[in-house]
N, C-alpha and C positions, 0 to 999 in steps of 0.2 A: 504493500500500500504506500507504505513511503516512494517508492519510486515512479510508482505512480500519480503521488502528487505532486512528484517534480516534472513530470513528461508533461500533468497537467498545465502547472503556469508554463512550461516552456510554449504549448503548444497555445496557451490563451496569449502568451505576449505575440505569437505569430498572427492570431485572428486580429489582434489588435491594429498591428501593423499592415495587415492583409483589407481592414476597415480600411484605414485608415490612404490607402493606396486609390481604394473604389471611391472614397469618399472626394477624394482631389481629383481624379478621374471626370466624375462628373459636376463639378463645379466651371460657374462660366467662363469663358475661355476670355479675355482680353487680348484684342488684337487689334491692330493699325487699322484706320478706315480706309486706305486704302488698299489693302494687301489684295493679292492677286488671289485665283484659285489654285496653283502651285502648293502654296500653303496647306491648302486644305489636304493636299495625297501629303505633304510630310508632317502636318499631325497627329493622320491617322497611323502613319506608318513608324512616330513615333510611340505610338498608342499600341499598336500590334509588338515593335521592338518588346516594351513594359509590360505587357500582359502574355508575351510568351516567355521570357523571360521567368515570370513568376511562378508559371506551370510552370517551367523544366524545372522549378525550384519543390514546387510541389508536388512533383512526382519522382523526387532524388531516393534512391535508396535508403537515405537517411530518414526523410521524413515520413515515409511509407511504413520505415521498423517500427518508429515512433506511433504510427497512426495504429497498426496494428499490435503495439503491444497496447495502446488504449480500448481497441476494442474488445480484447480480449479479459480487460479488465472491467469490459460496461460501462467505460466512463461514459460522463455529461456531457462532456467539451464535443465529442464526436459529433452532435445536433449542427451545432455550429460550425464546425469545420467542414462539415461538409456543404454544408447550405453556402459557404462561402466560395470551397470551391469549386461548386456550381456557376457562381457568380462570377468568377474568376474566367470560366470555359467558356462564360455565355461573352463575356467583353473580350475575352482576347479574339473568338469568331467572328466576335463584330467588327473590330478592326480590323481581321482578316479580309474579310468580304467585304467592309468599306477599301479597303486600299485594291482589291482587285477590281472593285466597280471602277473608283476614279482613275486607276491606271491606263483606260481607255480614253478618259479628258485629255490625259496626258499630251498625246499627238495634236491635240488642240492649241495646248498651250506657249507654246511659239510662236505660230503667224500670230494667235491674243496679243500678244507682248512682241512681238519685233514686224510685223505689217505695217501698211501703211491703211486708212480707215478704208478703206476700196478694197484693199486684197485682204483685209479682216473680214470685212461681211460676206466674203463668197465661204466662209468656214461656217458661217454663224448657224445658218440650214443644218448640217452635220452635227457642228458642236448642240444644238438644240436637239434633236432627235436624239444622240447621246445621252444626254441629262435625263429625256423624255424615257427612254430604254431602260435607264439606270432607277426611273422614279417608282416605274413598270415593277421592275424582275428584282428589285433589290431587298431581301428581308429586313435588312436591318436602316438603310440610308433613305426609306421613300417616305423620314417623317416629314412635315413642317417645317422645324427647325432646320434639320439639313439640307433642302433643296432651299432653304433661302439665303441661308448661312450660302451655300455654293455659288445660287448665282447671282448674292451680291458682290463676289468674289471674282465671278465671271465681269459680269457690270464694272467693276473695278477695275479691271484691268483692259478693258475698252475705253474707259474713259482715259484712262494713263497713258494708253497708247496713241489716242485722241491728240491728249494734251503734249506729249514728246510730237507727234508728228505736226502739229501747229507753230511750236519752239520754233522748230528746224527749219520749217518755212516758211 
C-alpha cells in the first residue's frame, strides 16, 4: 500500500500537469491582426508536435508499469487518468487532421502573399472551394471558430499583399 500511495501522487502530479497542458491548449490564442493563414498550419502543427509528444510520453514503458501496477491495486486515480488520456488522443487527432486538412491551403499560400492583386484572384476560385472541401469532410476544423479564425487569415493576407503591391507602384 505504501507504494502504492506513492505511484498514487506521482501519477496525480502527472494528471495535474496533463490538466494543466489541455487547459492552455485551449485558451484564446493572441495573434497579430494581420497575420496570414500560414500561421494557422504552424499552430496547429505546433499543436500536433505537443500533443504527440505527450502520448509517446504516455504510452512509455514507464508509465504503462506505473498504470498497471495501479490497476492492479484498484486505485482511484485510474478514473482520471484515463478520462485524460482520452482527452489527450482526442486533441493530439485533432491536430493531426487539422494540419492535414490545411496542408492542402498550403499550395495556396504563395501566389496569397507574393502575387500581384490580378494573379491573386485567379487562385481565389481554388483556394475557396479548398476551404469549402475542408469545411465539408473535416471532423474536427468545420466549426465556426475555425473557418473564420482561417479566413480572416486568408483576408489578411490579400489585403497585405494588396497593400505591398500599391507601395511598389
Amino acid at each position: 500500500t505504501e507504494v502504492t500511495e506513492k505511484l498514487e501522487e506521482v501519477v496525480m502530479i502527472w494528471i495535474k500537469q496533463i490538466r494543466q497542458v489541455l487547459v492552455e491548449s485551449e485558451q484564446m490564442r493572441r495573434e497579430a491582426d494581420d497575420i496570414g493563414p500560414s500561421a494557422e498550419l504552424e499552430h496547429w502543427k505546433t499543436r500536433m508536435s505537443l500533443f504527440n509528444s505527450l502520448l509517446d510520453e504516455i504510452k512509455s514503458s514507464r508509465v504503462k508499469k506505473i498504470i498497471s501496477i495501479l490497476q492492479a491495486a484498484r486505485s482511484k486515480t485510474l478514473k482520471q487518468w484515463k478520462e485524460l488520456d482520452g482527452n489527450i488522443t482526442i486533441a493530439a487527432n485533432e491536430a493531426k487532421d487539422n494540419v492535414r486538412y490545411l496542408y492542402t491551403l498550403d499550395k495556396f499560400f504563395g501566389p496569397l502573399a507574393e502575387a500581384s492583386p490580378v494573379t491573386m484572384m485567379e487562385h481565389v476560385p481554388s483556394l475557396m472551394n479548398t476551404v469549402c472541401m475542408i469545411y465539408c469532410t473535416s471532423p474536427y476544423y468545420n466549426t465556426s471558430e475555425c473557418m473564420t479564425s482561417l479566413l480572416l487569415k486568408i483576408t489578411n493576407q490579400m489585403i497585405n499583399t494588396c497593400k505591398t503591391y500599391l507601395c511598389e507602384g
